[in-house]
C-alpha positions, -999 to 999 in steps of 0.1 A, spaced: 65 -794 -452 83 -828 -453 106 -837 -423 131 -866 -416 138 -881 -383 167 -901 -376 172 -900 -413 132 -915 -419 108 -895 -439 77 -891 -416 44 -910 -430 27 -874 -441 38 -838 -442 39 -821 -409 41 -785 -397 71 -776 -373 61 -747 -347 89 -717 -349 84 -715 -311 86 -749 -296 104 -763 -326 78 -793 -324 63 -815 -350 28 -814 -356 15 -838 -384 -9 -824 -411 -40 -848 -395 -33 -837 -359 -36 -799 -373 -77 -799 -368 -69 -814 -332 -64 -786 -312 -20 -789 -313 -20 -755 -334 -33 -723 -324 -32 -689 -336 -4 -663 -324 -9 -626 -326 18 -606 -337 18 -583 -318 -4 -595 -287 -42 -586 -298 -41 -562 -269 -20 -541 -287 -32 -540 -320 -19 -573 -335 -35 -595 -357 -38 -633 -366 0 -637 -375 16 -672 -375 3 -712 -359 25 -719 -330 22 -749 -305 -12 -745 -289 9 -760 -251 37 -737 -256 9 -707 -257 -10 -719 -224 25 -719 -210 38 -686 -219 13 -666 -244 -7 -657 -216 23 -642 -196 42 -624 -221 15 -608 -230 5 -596 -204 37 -583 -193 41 -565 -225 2 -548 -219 12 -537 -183 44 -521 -193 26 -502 -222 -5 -491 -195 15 -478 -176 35 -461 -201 1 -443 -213 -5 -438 -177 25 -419 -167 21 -396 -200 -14 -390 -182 -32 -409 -213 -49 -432 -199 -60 -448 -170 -50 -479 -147 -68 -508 -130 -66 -495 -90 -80 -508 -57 -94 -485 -34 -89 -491 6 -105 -471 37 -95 -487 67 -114 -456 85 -144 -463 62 -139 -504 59 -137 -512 31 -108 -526 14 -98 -538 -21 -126 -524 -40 -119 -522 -79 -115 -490 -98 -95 -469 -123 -71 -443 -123 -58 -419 -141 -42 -377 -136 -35 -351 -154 -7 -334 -148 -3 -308 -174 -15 -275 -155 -23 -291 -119 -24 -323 -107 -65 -337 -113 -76 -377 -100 -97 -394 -111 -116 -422 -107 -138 -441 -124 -158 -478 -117 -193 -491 -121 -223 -481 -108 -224 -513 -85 -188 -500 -71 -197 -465 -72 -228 -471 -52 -209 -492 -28 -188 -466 -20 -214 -442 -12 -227 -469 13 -198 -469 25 -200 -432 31 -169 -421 8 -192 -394 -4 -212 -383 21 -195 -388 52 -159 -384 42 -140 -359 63 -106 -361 53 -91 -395 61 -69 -408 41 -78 -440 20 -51 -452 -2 -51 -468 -42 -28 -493 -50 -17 -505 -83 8 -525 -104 29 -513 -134 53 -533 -153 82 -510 -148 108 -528 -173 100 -537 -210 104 -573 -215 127 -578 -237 122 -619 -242 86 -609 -255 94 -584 -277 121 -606 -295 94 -635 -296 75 -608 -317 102 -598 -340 112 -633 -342 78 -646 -351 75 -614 -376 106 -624 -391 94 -662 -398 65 -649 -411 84 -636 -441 108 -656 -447 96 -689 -431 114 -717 -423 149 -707 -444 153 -687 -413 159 -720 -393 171 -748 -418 195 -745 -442 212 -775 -466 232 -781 -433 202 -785 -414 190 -767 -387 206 -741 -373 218 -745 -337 247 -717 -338 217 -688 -344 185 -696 -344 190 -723 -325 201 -704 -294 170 -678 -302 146 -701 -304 163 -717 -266 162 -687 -255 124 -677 -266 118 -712 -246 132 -701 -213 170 -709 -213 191 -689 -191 216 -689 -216 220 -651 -223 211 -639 -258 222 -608 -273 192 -590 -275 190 -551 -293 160 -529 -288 158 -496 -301 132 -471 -301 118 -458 -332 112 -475 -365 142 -480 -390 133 -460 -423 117 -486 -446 87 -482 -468 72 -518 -477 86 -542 -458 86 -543 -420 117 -564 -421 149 -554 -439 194 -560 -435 220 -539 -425 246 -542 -452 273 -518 -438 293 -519 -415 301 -556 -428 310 -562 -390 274 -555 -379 256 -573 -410 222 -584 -390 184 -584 -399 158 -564 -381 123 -560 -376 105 -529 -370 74 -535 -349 44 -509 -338 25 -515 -303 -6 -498 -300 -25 -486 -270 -54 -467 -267 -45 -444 -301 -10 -448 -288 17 -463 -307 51 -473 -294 76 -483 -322 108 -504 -316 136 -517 -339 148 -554 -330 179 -567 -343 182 -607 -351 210 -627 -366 213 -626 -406 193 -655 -423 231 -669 -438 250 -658 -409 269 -692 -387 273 -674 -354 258 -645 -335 292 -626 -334 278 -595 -352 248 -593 -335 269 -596 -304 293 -572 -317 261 -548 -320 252 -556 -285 284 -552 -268 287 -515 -286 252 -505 -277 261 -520 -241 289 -496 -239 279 -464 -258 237 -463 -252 236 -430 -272 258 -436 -302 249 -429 -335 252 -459 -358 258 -449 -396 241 -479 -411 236 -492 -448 204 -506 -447 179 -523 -474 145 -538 -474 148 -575 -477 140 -592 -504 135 -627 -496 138 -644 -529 174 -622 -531 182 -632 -501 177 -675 -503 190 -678 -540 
């Protein structure tokens, strides 16, 4: 893609990350500027997706991620799916901090377990656990990301979005633009400027595409994005709303926000389509 800068053409084509919204030139590509993004994160079942800025990915790939692959471990945890990294303390036995997992099930009656390597394990039944246990307590402790975040899941949509449709998502004959993808794309980067952000569970009912448009009400006129997490055979589906490709303002996704806000279990009676992206930009 060509850019201008100040109204100069740059030298050579360059690449414009969706994330950080910087300019990478074509012979910086092989440089180590551009890395890959998963869409979703690969821990849950995404795949090579879309380049991004290789320093906005050290500075929050890793942690978005993660927070996303917490939230959904302990989600299969609490079903009693799956386990959970714990650490295992005895201070009657002394030992404290040693790595295990966890899980229960708690369909009939309550069962633990735990599981760790044989180096662990063994350490353990030094420690006496095993053989010399009598009933003292020893305690697990772990971490699960209670809340989903929300900032992650719109980078995914977001990204999925751009993956379709590319960059008439951001630029328009106008330029660029600030009043909606502009403030997503602040947001994505850290602002604290509140964006309207709509999460659903469940898919919307499309067939092909994994993006399509509301068309009715004309007051809520938004894209969105279905997107499938997927953990241990477990999939967790989610609908994300984003602003329209030709909308100027964020007013109906706001509107959407404000009603969902206010009314968490109304039906919506939507007109939807799949989106068509050469309909859409001609």
């Amino acid at each position: 893609m060509s850019f201008r800068i100040n109204n100069q053409a740059l030298a050579e084509p360059a690449y414009l990350c969706p994330l950080s919204l910087s300019i990478v030139l074509n012979s910086e590509s092989n440089a180590g500027r551009l890395s890959v993004e998963h869409v979703p994160p690969a821990s849950l079942g995404g795949k090579p997706f879309v380049l991004t800025s290789t320093k906005h990915n050290n500075q929050d790939g890793h942690s978005s991620d993660m927070n996303l692959l917490r939230y959904f471990e302990g989600q299969n945890f609490q079903a009693g799916k799956d386990e959970i990294p714990v650490k295992i303390s005895s201070p009657q036995l002394d030992f404290t901090g040693m790595n295990a997992r966890f899980s229960f099930n708690a369909k009939e009656k309550v069962e633990v377990i735990l599981s760790s390597s044989t180096k662990i394990i063994n350490a353990l039944d030094y420690k006496g656990l095993f053989k010399n246990w009598d009933g003292s307590k020893f305690s697990l402790q772990w971490t699960i990301q209670k809340e989903l975040d929300k900032r992650a899941i719109l980078k995914c949509a977001y990204l999925t979005a751009f993956r379709h449709l590319g960059y008439r998502m951001l630029i328009d004959q106008k330029g660029f633009k600030n009043n909606t993808y502009g403030q997503l794309t602040a947001y994505l980067n850290g602002s604290e400027t509140p964006f309207p952000t709509v999460i659903i569970p469940g898919h919307a009912p499309l067939e092909q595409w994994p993006i399509g448009l509301v068309n009715q009400p004309s007051s809520l006129t938004n894209l969105f994005v279905n997107l499938t997490f997927s953990l241990k055979g477990f999939d967790y589906k989610y609908v994300v709303f984003l602003p329209h490709p030709s909308a100027t303002s964020l007013d109906n996704l706001q509107q959407l926000h404000h009603q969902i806000e206010a009314k968490p279990d109304k039906i919506f009676d939507f007109s939807i389509s799949e989106l068509s992206p050469v309909l859409l930009f001609t």
